[in-house]
C-alpha positions in Angstrom: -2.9 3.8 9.1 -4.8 5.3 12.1 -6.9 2.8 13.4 -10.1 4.7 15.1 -13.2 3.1 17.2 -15.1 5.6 16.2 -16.8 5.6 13.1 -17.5 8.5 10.1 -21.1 8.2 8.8 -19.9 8.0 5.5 -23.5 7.2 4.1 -23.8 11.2 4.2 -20.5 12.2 3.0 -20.7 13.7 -0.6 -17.7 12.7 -3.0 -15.7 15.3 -2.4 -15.9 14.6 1.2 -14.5 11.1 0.5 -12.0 12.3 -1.8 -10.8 14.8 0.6 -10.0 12.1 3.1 -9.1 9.4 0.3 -6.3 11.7 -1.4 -4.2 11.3 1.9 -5.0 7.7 2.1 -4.1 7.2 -1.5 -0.8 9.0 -1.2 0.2 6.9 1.7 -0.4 3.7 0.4 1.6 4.9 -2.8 4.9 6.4 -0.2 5.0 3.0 1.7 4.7 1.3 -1.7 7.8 3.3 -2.8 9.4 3.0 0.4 9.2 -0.4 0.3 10.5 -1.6 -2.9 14.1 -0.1 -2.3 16.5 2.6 -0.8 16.5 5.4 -3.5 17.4 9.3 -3.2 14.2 11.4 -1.7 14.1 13.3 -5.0 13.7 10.0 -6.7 11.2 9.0 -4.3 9.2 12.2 -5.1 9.0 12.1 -8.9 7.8 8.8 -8.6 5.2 10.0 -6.2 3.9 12.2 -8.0 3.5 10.3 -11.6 1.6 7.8 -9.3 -1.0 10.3 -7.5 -1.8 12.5 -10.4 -4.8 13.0 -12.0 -3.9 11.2 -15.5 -2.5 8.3 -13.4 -5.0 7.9 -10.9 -8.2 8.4 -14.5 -6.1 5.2 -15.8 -7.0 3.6 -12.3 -10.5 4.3 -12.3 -10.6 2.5 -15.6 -8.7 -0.5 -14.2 -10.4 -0.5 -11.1 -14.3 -0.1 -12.4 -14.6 -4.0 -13.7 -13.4 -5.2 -10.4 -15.8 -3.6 -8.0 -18.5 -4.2 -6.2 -21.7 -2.8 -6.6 -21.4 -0.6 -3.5 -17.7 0.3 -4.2 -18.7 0.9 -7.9 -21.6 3.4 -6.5 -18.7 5.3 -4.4 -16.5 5.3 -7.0 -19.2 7.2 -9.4 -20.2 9.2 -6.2 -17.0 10.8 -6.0 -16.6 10.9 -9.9 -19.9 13.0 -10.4 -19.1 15.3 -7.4 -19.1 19.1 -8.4 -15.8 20.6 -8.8 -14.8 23.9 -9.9 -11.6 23.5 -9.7 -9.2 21.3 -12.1 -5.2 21.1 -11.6 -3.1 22.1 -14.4 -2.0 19.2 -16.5 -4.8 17.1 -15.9 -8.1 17.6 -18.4 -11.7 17.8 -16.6 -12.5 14.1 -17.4 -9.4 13.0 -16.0 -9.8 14.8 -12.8 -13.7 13.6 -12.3 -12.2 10.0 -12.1 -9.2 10.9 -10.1 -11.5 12.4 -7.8 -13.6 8.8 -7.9 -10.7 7.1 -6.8 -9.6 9.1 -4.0 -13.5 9.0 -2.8 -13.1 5.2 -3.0 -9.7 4.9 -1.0 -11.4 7.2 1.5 -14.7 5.3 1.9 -12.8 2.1 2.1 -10.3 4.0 4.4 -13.5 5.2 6.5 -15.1 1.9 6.5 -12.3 0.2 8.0 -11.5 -2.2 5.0 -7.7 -1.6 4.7 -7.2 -4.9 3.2 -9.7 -4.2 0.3 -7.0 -0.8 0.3 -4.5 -2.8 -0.3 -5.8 -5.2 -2.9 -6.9 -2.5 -5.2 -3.7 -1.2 -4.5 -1.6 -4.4 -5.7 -4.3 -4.1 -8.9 -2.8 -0.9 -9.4 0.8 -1.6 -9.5 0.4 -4.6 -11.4 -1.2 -2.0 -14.2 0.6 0.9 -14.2 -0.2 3.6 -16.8 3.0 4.2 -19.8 5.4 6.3 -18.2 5.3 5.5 -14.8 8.3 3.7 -13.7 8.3 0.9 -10.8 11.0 1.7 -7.4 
């Protein structure tokens, strides 16, 4: 990831701020992840993606995650789940999509923050507890 000397006030950023950053933080962490547990066809690599950054998947993190947090990462990770959306994907129900959108603000604060390590370890949390249909590399 982009290392940076300069630092984002993130004290100010709404949840959907963080979220807008922590979605491509979240989906980078899950590519490397792929890339690195095997050579596989880009197709394959892509469904797998995607079952692992969608909305249901990333609601089942929030739930994983939640227990494990600090109280600061707890108060992002509800930050970004009570932001005001309009908007919900197909496929994904409104609930679901609030805590999605609590996890990506959570990835990007961290992301922000410089605590890629902390990245990381929620990450390994996550693929040790990977929601039913969602098939390791």
């Amino acid at each position: 990831m982009l290392e940076t000397s300069e630092k984002v006030p993130t004290a100010s950023l709404n949840g959907l701020s963080l979220a807008f950053i922590g979605d491509s933080v979240y989906e980078t962490v899950v590519r490397e992840y792929l890339l690195r547990n095997g050579s596989m066809p880009v197709g394959k690599l892509h469904r797998l993606a995607v079952k692992m950054v969608c909305a249901k998947a990333q609601a089942h993190f929030f739930d994983v995650f939640e227990p494990l947090l600090s109280e600061e990462e707890h108060e992002i990770l509800l930050r970004g789940r009570n932001a005001s959306s309009t908007h919900v994907p197909k496929g994904a129900c409104a609930i679901e999509y609030r805590k999605a959108t609590g996890v990506e603000s959570l990835f990007g604060w961290l992301y922000l923050n410089g605590k890629n390590e902390r990245i990381h370890e929620l990450f390994e949390v996550m693929t040790e507890n990977l929601p039913e249909g969602v098939e390791e590399a």
